[in-house]
C-alpha positions, 0 to 999 in steps of 0.5 A, a space after each residue: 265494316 260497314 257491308 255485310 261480309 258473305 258466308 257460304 252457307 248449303 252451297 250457296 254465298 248469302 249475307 252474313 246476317 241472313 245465315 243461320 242453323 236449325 236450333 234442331 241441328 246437332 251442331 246446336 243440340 250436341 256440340 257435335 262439330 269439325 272446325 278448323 281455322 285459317 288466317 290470311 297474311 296480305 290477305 292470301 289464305 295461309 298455308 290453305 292446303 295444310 288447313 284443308 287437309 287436316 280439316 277433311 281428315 278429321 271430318 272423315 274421323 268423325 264420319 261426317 261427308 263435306 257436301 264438296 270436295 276439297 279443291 272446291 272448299 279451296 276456291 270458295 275459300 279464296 273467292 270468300 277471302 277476296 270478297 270479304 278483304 274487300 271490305 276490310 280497311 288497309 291492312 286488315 286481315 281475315 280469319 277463316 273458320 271451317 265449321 261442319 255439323 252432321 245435319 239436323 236431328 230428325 227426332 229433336 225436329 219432329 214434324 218440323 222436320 219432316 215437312 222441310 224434308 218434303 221439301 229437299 227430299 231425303 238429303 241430308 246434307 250437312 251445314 258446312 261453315 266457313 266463318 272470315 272475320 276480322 277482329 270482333 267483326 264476324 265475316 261468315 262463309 257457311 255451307 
């Protein structure tokens, strides 16, 4: 692939090689994660409402909030898959991986934090990951 594939990253499409967590983030500190992952055939998501389904019910399981609904992951789900197929060679399919974290850990941050958080007020969204690659090729959709 020689163009950076797209990840949906904090609600948001950005280059793969652009995306990334805080190092204070408790996917990265704890290993506290929810992923899920999907492959595409003919380069549609398979069995796309299956996957979403069991990914949203162990988010809420694991009491972490998706930032969007269901149907929404749906659609950036397939606007990924089109965006990134379209850089793939014939026949090339994509695996999509659902990654969700609880967010930053204030207290690993410290003052790092606190003057980010000036920033985005006291939200606390969680990074929420879609990851579409193709073979060893990460094709990353983040959010």
């Amino acid at each position: 692939m020689a163009e950076n594939p797209a990840v949906y990253l904090r609600g948001a499409l950005v280059p793969a090689d652009e995306a990334h967590l805080s190092i204070y983030d408790f996917g990265i500190v704890l290993g506290a994660t929810v992923t899920d992952l999907l492959c595409t055939f003919r380069r549609e998501p398979f069995r796309l409402q299956e996957h979403l389904r069991r990914f949203y019910a162990s988010c809420k399981y694991a009491r972490i909030t998706p930032p969007i609904s269901l149907e929404e992951t749906a659609d950036v789900t397939r606007d990924l898959v089109r965006r990134n197929g379209a850089l793939l060679p014939p026949y090339g399919e994509l695996a999509v991986v659902y990654f969700i974290t609880p967010g930053e850990n204030l207290v690993y941050a410290g003052s790092a934090a606190c003057e980010s958080l000036g920033r985005h007020s006291a939200s606390t969204r969680s990074p929420f990951h879609f990851r579409c690659s193709a073979g060893s090729s990460p094709m990353a959709c983040t959010w």
